[in-house]
N, C-alpha and C positions, 0 to 999 in steps of 0.2 A: 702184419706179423702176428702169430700165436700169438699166448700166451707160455705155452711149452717152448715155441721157437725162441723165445724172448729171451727164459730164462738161460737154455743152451747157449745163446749170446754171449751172455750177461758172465757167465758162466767162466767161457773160454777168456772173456775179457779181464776179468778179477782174477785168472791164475797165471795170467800176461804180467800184471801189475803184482805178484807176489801174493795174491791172496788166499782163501779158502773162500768159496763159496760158503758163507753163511756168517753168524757173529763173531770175526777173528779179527785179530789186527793185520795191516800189510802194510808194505812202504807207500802205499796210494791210498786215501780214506773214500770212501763210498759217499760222493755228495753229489747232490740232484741244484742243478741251475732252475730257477723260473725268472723270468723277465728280465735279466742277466744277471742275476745275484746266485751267490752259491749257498745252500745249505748245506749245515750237515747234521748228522743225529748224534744225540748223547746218548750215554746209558742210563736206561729207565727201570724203575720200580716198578711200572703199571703200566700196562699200553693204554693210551688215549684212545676218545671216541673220535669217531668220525663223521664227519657232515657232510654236503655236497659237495660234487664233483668242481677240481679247480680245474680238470683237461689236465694235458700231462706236462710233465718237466721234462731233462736232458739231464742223463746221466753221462758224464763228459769221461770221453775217452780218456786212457794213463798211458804215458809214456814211460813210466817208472825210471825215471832218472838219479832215483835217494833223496830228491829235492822234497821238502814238506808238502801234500798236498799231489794235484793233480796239475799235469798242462794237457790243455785239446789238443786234440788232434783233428782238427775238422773236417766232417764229412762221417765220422767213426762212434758220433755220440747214437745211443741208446735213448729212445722216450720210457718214461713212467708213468702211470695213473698218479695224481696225486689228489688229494682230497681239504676241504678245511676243516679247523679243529672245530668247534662249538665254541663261539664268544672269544675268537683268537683272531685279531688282522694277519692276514697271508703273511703279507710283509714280513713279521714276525717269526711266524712258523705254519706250516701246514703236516700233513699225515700221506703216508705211503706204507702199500704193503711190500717189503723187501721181497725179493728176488728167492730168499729162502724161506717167506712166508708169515714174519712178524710185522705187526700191525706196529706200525712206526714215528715218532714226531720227525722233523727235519726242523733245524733253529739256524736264520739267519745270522750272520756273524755279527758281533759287534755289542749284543746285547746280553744279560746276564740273567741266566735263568739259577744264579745262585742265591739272588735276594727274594726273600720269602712273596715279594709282590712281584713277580713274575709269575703268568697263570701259564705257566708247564712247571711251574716249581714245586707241585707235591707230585705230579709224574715222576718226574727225575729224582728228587732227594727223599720223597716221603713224609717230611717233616720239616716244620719249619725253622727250627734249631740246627739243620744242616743245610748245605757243608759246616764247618768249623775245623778252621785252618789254623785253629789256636790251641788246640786242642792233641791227643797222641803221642806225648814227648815234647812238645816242642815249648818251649820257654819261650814268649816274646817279652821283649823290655817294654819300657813306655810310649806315651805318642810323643811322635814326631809329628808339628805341623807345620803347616803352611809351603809345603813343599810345591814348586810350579814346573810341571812340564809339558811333555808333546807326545801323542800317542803315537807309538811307532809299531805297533802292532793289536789291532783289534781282537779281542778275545770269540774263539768259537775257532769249527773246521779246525780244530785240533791244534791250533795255536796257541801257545801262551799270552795273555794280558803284557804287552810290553809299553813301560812309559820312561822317556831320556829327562830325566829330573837336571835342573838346573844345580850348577852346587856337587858338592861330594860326602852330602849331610847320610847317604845309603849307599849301598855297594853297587856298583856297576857289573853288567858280563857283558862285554864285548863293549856295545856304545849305549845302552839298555839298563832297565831292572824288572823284572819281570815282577808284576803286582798281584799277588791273589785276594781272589775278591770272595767273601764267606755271605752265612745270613746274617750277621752283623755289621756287613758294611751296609753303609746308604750313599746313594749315590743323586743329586740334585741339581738339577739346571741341563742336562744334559740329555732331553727326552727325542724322543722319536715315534711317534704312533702311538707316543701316550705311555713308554715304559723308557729305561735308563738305556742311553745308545751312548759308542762311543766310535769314531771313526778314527783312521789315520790322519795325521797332522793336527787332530783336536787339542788344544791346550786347555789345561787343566788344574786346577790345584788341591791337594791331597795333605791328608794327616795320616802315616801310616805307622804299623812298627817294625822291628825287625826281631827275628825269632829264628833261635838257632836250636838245635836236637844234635843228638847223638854221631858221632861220625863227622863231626864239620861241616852238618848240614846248617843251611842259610834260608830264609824267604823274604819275604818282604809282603806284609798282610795290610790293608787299606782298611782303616776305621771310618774314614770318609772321601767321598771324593765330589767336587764341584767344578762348575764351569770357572 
């Protein structure tokens, strides 16, 4: 198949799933599988370089169901060239050129390219002083420590950080508290390929705060988190 065939593909297949061909949101996020893992991309400051060819991934079909994310539909998935970054394990993250022609990272789930040691963290934020989720209005109160839980949603592919804290020491939605993680969190004992991983089912224990803004808004910001 082309490369022009490809994109016409790719194309018809992203405005199947609500989308615009090119940087827009839809009800389906644009993530590429290698080895059965899904990536996806953040938004970045700076397109990364590129190194050698990794052979391609699978851009997995969308049924567009309003569910978060993508489900295959097998037989329907699209290949991509993907490429490694320089001094980055695959695992991790690799590079592609999208469909509408930006030179691109893709970041497996689970890890946080929001702590300043994370090497796609001055791609993405810029600086090492960001994110800062303390930051815009919002007030947080003191630490809360030693809080233990169970990670019920790994952060990345467009999910939020969710961990079920034992206790009713932070606010719950649903069975959940959803944790944001800034460049001042540190996060330890919890590696993966040499950087901060976090999987489903991982227990965990956390000193976080809680910080409220304008409107009755809420978060829940992690100053630390360990195995």
């Amino acid at each position: 198949m082309g490369p022009r065939r490809f994109v016409t593909v790719l194309a018809g297949l992203f405005t199947a799933c609500g989308f615009i061909v090119g940087p827009a949101s839809g009800s389906c996020a644009f993530l590429i599988e290698w080895n059965g893992v899904l990536y996806g991309e953040p938004n970045i400051d700076q397109a990364p370089r590129f190194g050698p060819s990794l052979g391609e991934g699978a851009v997995p079909a969308c049924d567009d169901t309003g569910s978060s994310g993508c489900s295959h539909l097998h037989g329907n998935d699209q290949s991509i060239a993907i490429y490694r970054l320089p001094g980055i394990d695959p695992h991790v993250a690799f590079g592609t050129v999208t469909p509408w022609g930006d030179r691109q990272p893709f970041l497996a789930a689970g890890f946080f390219p929001e702590l300043p040691g994370h090497p796609l963290h001055g791609v993405i934020y810029g600086s090492p002083r960001r994110p800062n989720e303390r930051s815009g209005g919002w007030h947080c109160g003191d630490p809360i420590p030693g809080l233990v839980g169970t990670v019920t949603n790994a952060p990345g592919l467009g999910r939020i950080f969710g961990v079920r804290f034992e206790g009713d020491r932070v606010r719950r939605q649903g069975d959940r508290t959803a944790v944001f993680v800034d460049a001042r969190t540190t996060v330890t004992g919890l590696d993966e390929y040499g950087l901060p991983h976090v999987s489903e089912g991982d227990t965990l224990r956390a000193t976080v705060r809680e910080c409220t803004a304008s409107g009755e808004r809420y978060k829940v910001v992690a100053d630390s988190i360990v195995r």
